[in-house]
Phi, psi and omega in degrees: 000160187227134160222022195224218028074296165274186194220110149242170198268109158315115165320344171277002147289325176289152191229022175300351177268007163288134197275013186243138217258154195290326199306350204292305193286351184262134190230151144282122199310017192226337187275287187291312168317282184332293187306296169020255157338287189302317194300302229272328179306345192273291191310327175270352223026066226003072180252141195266293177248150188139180135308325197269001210260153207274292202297015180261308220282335191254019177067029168226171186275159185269359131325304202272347158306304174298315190295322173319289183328319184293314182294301202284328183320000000 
């Protein structure tokens, strides 16, 4: 929290005394897309466009929807 200029970090965010090594918690932002994607596409029954379609639910054109699909494949 702040009330100036600078930023401090409240203590109930540190988390240095935690006993679980940081790698544990690390994905790649590509990884967490992907599964997404795949989630909500399932979920659409892998419909791309449309009303009913994962690029409306994931706030994208379903071009860019599709080009994503091509980079993580």
């Amino acid at each position: 929290m702040t009330t100036g200029t600078s930023l401090r970090l409240s203590e109930k965010l540190d988390d240095s005394g935690s006993h679980i090594s940081e790698d544990h918690f690390i994905t790649k932002l590509a990884e967490v897309e992907k599964h997404h994607i795949l989630k909500i596409l399932k979920k659409t029954n892998w419909r791309i466009d449309g009303s009913k379609g994962a690029a409306i639910l994931l706030g994208l054109h379903p071009n860019t929807l599709r080009g994503r699909m091509e980079k993580l494949a």
